[in-house]
C-alpha positions in Angstrom: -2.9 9.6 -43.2 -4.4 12.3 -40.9 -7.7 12.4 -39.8 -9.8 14.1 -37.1 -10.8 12.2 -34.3 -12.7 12.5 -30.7 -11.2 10.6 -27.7 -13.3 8.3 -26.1 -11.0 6.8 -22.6 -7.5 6.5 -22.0 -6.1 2.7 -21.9 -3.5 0.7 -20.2 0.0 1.6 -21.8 -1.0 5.3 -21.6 -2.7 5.3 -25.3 -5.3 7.1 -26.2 -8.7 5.1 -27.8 -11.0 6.4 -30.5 -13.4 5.0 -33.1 -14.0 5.4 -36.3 -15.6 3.6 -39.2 -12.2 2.0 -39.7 -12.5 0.5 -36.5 -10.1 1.0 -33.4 -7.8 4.1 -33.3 -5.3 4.1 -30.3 -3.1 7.6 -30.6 0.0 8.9 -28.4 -0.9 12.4 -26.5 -4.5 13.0 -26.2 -7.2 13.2 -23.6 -10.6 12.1 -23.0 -13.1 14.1 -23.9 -10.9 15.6 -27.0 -11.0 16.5 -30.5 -8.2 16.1 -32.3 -5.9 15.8 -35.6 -3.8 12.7 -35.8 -1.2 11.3 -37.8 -2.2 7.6 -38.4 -1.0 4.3 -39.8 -3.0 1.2 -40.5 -1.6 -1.9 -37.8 -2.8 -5.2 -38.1 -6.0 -5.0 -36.4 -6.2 -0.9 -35.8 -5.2 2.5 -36.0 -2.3 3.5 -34.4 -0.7 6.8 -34.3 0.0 10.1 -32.4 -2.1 13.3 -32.2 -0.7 16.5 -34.4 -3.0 19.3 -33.4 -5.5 19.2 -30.0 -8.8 21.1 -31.5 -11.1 21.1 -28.4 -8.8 20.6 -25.5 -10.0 18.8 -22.4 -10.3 21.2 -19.1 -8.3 18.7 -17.1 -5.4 19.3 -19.5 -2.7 20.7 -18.0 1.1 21.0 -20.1 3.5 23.1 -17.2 5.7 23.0 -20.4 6.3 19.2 -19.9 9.2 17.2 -21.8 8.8 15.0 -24.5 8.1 11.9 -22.4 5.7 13.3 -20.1 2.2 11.8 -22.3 -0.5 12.2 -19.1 -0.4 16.4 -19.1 -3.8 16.1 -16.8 -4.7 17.4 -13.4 -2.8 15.6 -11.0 -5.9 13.9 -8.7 -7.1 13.2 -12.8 -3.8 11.0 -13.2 -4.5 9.2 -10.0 -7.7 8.1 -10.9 -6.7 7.2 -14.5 -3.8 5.0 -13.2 -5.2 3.4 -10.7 -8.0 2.2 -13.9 -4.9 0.9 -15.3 -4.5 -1.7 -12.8 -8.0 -2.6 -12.1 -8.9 -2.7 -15.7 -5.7 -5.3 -16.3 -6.2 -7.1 -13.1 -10.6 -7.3 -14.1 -9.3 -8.3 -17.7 -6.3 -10.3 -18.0 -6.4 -12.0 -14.4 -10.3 -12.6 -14.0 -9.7 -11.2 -10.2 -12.1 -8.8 -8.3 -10.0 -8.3 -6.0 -9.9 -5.3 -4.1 -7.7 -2.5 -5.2 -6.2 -0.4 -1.9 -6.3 3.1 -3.1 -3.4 4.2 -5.0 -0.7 5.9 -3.2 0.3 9.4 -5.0 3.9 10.5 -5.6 4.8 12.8 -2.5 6.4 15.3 -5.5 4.3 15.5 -8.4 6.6 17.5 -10.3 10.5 18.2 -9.8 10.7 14.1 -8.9 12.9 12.8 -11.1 16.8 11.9 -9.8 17.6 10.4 -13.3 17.5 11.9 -17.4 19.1 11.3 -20.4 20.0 13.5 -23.1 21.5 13.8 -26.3 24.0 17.0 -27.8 22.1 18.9 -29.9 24.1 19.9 -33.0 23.3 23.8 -32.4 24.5 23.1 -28.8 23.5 22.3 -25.6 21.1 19.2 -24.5 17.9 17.4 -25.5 15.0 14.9 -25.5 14.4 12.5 -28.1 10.8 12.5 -29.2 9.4 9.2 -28.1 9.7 6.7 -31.6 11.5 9.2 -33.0 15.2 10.1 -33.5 14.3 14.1 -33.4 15.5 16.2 -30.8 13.6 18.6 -28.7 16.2 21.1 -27.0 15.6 21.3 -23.3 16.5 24.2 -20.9 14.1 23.5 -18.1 11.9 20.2 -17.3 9.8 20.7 -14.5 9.8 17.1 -13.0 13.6 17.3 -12.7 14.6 17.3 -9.1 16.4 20.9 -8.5 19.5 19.1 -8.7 19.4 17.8 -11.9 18.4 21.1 -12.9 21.3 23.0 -12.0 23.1 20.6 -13.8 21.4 20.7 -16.8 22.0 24.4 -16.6 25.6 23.7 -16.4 25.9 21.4 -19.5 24.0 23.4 -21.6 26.7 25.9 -21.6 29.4 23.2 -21.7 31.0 22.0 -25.1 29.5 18.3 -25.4 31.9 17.1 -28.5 32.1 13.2 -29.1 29.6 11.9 -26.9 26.3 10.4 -28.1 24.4 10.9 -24.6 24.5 12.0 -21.3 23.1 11.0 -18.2 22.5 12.4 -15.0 22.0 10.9 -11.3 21.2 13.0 -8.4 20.5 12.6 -4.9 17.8 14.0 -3.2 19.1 13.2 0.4 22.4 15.1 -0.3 21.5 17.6 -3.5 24.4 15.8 -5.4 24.7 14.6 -8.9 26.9 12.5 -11.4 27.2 12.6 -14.7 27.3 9.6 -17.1 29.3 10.5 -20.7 28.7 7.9 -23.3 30.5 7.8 -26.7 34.1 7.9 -27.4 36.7 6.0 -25.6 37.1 7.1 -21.5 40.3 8.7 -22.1 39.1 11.5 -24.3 37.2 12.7 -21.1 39.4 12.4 -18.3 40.4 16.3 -18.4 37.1 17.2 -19.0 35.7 15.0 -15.8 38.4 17.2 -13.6 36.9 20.1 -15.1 33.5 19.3 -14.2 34.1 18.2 -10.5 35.6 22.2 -10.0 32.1 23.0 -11.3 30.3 21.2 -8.9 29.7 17.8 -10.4 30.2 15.2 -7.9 31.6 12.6 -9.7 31.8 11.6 -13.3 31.5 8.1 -15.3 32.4 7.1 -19.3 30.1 4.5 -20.6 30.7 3.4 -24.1 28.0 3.6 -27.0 26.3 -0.1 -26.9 23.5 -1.0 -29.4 22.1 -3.0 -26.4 21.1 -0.3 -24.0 23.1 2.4 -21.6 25.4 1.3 -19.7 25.0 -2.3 -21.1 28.7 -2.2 -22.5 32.4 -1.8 -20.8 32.2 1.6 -18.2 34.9 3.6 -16.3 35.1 5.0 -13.4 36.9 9.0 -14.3 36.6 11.6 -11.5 35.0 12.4 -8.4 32.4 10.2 -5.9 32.4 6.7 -7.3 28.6 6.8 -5.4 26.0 8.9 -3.9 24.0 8.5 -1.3 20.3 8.2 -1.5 17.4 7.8 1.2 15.1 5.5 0.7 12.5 5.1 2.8 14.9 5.5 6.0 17.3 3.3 4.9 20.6 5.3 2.8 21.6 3.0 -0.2 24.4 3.8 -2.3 23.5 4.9 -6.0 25.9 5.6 -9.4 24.5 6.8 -12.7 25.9 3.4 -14.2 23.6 1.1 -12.5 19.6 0.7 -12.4 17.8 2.7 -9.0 14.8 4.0 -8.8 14.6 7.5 -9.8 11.7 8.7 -7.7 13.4 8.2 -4.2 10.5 8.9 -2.0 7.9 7.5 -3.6 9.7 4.2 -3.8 11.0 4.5 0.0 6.8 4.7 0.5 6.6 1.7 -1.7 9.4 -0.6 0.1 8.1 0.8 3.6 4.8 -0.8 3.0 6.4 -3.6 1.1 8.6 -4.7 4.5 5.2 -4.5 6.4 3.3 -7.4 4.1 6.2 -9.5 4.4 6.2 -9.5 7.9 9.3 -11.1 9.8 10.5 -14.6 9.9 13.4 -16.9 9.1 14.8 -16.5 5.8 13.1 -13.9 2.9 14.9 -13.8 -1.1 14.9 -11.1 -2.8 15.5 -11.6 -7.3 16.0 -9.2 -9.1 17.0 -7.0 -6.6 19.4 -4.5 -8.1 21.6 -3.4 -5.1 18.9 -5.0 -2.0 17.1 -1.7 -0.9 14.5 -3.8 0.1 16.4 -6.5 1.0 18.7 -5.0 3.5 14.9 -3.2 4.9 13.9 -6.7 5.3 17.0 -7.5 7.5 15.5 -6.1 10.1 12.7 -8.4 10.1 14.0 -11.8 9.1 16.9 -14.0 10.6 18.5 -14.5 7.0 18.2 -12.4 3.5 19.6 -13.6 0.4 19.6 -10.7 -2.4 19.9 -12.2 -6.1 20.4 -9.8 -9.2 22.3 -10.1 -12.6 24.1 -6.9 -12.4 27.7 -7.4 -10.9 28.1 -3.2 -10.1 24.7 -3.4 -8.2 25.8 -6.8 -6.2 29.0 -4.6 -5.2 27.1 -1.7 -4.0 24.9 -4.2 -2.1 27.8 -6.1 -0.1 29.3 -2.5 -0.1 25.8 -1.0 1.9 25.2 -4.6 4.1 28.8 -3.5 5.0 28.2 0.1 6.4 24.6 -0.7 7.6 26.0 -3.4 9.9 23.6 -5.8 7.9 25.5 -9.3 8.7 22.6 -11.2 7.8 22.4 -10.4 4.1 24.0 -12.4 1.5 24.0 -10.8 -1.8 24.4 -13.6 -4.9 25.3 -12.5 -8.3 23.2 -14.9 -10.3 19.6 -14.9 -12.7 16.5 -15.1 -11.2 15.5 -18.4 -13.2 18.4 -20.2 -10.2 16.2 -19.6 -7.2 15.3 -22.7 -6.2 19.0 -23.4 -5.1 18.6 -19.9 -2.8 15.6 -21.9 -1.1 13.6 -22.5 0.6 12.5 -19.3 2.1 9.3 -18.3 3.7 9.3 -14.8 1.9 10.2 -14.1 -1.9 9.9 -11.0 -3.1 10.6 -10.1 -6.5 10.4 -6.9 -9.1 11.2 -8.1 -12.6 11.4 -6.3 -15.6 8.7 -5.0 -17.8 8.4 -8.4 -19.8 7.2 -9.9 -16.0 8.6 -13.2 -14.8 9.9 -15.8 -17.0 8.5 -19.4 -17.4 11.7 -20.9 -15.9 11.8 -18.6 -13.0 7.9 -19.3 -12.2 8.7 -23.0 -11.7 11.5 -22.2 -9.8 9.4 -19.8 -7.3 6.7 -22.6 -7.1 9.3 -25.3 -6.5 10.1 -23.5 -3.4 6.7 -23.2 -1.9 7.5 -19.6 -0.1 4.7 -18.8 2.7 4.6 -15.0 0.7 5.3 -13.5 -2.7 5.6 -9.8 -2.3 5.2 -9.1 -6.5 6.0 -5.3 -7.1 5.8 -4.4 -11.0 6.4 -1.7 -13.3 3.7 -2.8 -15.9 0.2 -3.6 -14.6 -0.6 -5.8 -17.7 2.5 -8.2 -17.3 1.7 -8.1 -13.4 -1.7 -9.5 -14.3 -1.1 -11.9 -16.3 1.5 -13.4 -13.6 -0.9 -13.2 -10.8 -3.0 -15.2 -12.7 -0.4 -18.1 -13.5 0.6 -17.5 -9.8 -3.1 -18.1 -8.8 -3.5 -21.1 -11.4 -0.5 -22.7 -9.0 -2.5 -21.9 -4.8 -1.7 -18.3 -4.5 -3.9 -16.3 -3.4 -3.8 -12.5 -4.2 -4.3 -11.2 -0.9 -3.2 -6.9 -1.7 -2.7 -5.1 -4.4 -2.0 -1.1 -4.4 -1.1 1.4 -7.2 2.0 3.6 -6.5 2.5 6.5 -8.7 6.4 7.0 -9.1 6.3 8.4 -12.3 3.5 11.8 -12.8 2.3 13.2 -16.1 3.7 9.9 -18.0 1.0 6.9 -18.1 3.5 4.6 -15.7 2.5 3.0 -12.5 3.9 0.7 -10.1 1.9 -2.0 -8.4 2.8 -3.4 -4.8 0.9 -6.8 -3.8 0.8 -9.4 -1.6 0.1 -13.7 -3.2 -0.3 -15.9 -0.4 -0.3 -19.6 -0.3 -3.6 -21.0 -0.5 -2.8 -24.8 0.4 
């Protein structure tokens, strides 16, 4: 069904609310203030669908020819303020706290931030997006939130034959301008003349990762050509980074974020870190406390871990292979900080954290709803949330991190 409809506010998960005499009508790409055509479907207790034609336009709207992906096209101090609702509208809603928000902390780039993409061959040649719920393809030459080094890659594969592979990925460094590609699809062999050739053309090294229902880089990878890692600064600290393993692809916001983090927690004797990929804030935090212990599922992201404590001289943090539901037998510690996925922290791994009675909880989250609802639990069990702050890693999309700081209340 499409229908016309006018935009009333922007909510949490970046969608767009209306009314109508159907009831609510959350859509995918518009702006307050706007009129517009959308493509609708009934859900169980709404509306639900994305917006087809923008008929009075909003004059905060702002498009820079953004990729698929990018769903806040506002004015950049308008995203700020929208985000930073985000939070306190989840932390006022689902956690009952008034609790002050510290003013959210902007990305230093707002465009030309991103040191990570994936793309798919088009069949006329070439790469490109996938519209978000969709399988179509959008063919992309430029994307202005690319870091320049991404960029110039992308301008190199687009003239490259891409036969056999089912999507690429790219990882760049900002601190040295380099980037590694990530070839999925086939078997690693097919690619191995084809890596050589792309390291003469610049490419710094090149990975195979085979196609895996469960996610990227979820199945059996390969190591084909070139730098195994890359360097990457981080707030001061260089960590090493591949485009086969999870890192945070706004570099300088993030080395903002873990700067500030290190401050809350303070020093001591012994912090944890779960799920803490490859311990960029854990080997930070090495600085501070007498003993670090880094936890994290991954085994590549362990390796580069031990790999970095190595180089950085960081003798006093451990890095454990293991899931974040095990920390009690990584206890006690004073400080735990922890960044879990999007679904927040599991029930097994909440008892766990409370078994240990840490001092701190440094809680940094990806999804303002799921942080909520675990600061509540967490306050439900004599912790008190003492900061929170927005940090906006990802601009023109509807993401935002949050950094805060649960103390014991007991």
């Amino acid at each position: 069904m499409i229908a016309e409809y006018e935009i009333v506010k922007l909510v949490p998960g970046g969608m767009a609310l209306a009314r109508s005499s159907e009831g609510v009508v959350l859509l995918r790409g518009g702006l307050p203030g706007e009129v517009v055509r959308a493509r609708v479907e009934r859900k169980k207790n709404h509306l639900q669908g994305v917006v087809v034609e923008v008929l009075r336009a909003s004059p905060e709207r702002e498009d820079r020819g953004l990729p698929p992906g990018a769903d806040l096209p506002l004015r950049y101090s308008q995203q700020l303020a929208v985000k930073e609702g985000f939070v306190r509208e989840s932390l006022l809603r689902i956690a009952k706290l008034e609790t002050p928000l510290s003013p959210i902390r902007a990305s230093p780039d707002p465009l030309g931030y991103r040191s990570a993409a994936q793309f798919a061959p088009h069949p006329l040649g070439g790469l490109a997006y996938r519209e978000p719920a969709s399988k179509d393809l959008v063919k992309v030459e430029r994307d202005p939130l690319l870091a320049e080094p991404l960029q110039k890659a992308l301008d190199l594969l687009n003239s490259w034959p891409l036969i056999g592979l089912s999507e690429i990925a790219l990882r760049g460094s900002l601190h040295s301008g380099e980037v590694q590609l990530g070839l999925i699809g086939g078997k690693a062999r097919y690619f191995r003349k084809a890596a050589r050739g792309l390291l003469e053309s610049g490419v710094a090294g090149v990975w195979w990762g085979a196609a895996e229902a469960r996610g990227r880089f979820r199945g059996p990878t390969s190591f084909l050509a070139g730098k195994e890692t890359l360097l990457e600064d981080y707030g001061g600290l260089l960590a090493s980074i591949d485009v086969v393993s999870f890192a945070q692809v706004n570099p300088r916001a993030a080395g903002l974020m873990y700067r500030e983090a290190s401050v809350l927690a303070g020093s001591g004797g012994r912090a944890l870190e779960l799920y803490g990929g490859s311990g960029v804030l854990g080997l930070m935090l090495a600085r501070s406390f007498e003993s670090v212990t880094v936890s994290d599922l991954s085994r590549r992201s362990i390796e580069k871990g031990r790999a970095d404590a190595r180089r950085l001289g960081a003798e006093n943090v451990r890095f454990v292979r293991a899931d974040a539901r095990e920390a009690a037998r990584f206890g006690p510690a004073e400080v735990v900080v922890l960044d879990p996925p999007r679904a927040g922290i599991a029930n097994e791994t909440l008892r766990a954290l409370i078994a240990m009675k840490p001092q701190k909880i440094i809680y940094i989250s990806c999804d303002p709803a799921t942080w909520a609802r675990d600061v509540s639990r967490l306050s439900e069990r004599g912790y008190r949330l003492g900061f929170a702050r927005p940090y906006d890693f990802f601009p023109y999309t509807h993401h935002v991190e949050v950094l805060s700081l649960l103390q014991a209340d007991y």
